[in-house]
TITI-445514 format. One line per field, with one value per residue (C-alpha): residue in three letters; x, z, y. Coordinates in Angstrom, 1 decimal. Layout:
code = ALA  ...
xx = X  ...
zz = Z  ...
yy = Y  ...
! end
This chain:
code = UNK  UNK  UNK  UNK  UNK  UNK  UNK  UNK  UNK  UNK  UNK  UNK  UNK  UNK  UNK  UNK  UNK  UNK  UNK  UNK  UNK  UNK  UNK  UNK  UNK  UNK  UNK  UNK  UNK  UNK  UNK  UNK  UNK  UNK  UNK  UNK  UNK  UNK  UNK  UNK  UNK  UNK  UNK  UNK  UNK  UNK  UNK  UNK  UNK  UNK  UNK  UNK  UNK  UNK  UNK  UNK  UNK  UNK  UNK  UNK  UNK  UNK  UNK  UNK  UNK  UNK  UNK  UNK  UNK  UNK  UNK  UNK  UNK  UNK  UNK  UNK  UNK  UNK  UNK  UNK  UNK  UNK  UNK  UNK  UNK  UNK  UNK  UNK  UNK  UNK  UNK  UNK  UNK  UNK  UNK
xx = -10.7  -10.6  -7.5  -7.2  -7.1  -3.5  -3.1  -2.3  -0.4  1.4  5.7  7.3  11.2  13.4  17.3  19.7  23.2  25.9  28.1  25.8  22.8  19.8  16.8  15.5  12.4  11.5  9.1  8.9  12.4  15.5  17.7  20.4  24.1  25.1  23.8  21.6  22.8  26.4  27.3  28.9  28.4  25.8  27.3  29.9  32.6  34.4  37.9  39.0  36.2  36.4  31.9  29.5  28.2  24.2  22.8  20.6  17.1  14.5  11.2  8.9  4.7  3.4  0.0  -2.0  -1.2  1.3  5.2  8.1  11.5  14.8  17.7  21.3  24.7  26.1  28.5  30.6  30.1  27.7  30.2  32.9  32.7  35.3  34.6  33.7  34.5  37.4  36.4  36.4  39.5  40.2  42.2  44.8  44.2  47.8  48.3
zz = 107.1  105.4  105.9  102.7  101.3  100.9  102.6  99.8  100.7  98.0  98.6  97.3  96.6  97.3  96.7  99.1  97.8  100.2  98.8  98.5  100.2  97.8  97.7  94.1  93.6  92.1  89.9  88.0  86.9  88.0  90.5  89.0  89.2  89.3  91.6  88.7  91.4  92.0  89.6  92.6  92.3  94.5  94.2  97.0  96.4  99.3  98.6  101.0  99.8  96.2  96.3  95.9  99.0  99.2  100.2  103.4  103.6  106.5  106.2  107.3  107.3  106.8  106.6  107.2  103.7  102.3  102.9  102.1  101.8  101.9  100.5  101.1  100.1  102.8  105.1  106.2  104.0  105.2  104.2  106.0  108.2  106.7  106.6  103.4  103.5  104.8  107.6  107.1  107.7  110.2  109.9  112.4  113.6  112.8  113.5
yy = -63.1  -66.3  -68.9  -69.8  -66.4  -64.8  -61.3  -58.9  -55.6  -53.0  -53.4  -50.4  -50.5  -47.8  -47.8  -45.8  -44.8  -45.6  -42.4  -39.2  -41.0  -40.0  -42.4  -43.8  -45.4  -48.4  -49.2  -52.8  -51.6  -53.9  -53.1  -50.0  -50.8  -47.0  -44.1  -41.9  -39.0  -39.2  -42.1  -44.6  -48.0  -49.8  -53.0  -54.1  -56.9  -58.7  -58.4  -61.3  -64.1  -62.7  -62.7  -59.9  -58.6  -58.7  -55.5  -55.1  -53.9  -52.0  -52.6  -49.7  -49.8  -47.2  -48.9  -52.0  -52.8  -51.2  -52.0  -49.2  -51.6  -49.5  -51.2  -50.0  -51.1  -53.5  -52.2  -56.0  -58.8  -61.5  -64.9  -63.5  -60.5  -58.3  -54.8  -53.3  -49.9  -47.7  -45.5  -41.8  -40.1  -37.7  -34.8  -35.0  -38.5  -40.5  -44.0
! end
């Protein structure tokens, strides 16, 4: 392989919902603000440094060239650490 020539591979986008967890696929589009599924939002807001919360991604390859990337809604915001969701309550568990 020649150095000056750039390696070319095929990235495919997938979106994960952070509520019902159902997978959408991107193509060319821009990123939704609203699960097409269950309607949640897939934008996150920190409420203590008042900033949107950037979502994380896994890369998977599946194949020499060709990358799946998985993005999901961001579980503690990156400026500040602060946890952005409220763990699931348990019945019977009192604090």
């Amino acid at each position: 392989m020649s150095k000056n020539k750039p390696l070319k591979y095929q990235l495919k986008i997938d979106i994960q919902c952070g509520a019902c967890g159902t997978l959408t696929h991107l193509r060319g589009e821009e990123f939704p603000k609203f699960c097409p599924c269950c309607g949640a939002g897939l934008e996150r807001y920190c409420l203590r440094c008042q900033k949107r919360a950037e979502m994380y991604f896994e890369e998977w390859w599946p194949d020499e060239g060709e990358c799946v990337r998985t993005y999901g809604p961001a579980k503690r915001c990156s400026r500040c650490n602060a946890l952005l969701e409220q763990p699931p309550e348990v019945p019977g568990d009192e604090q």
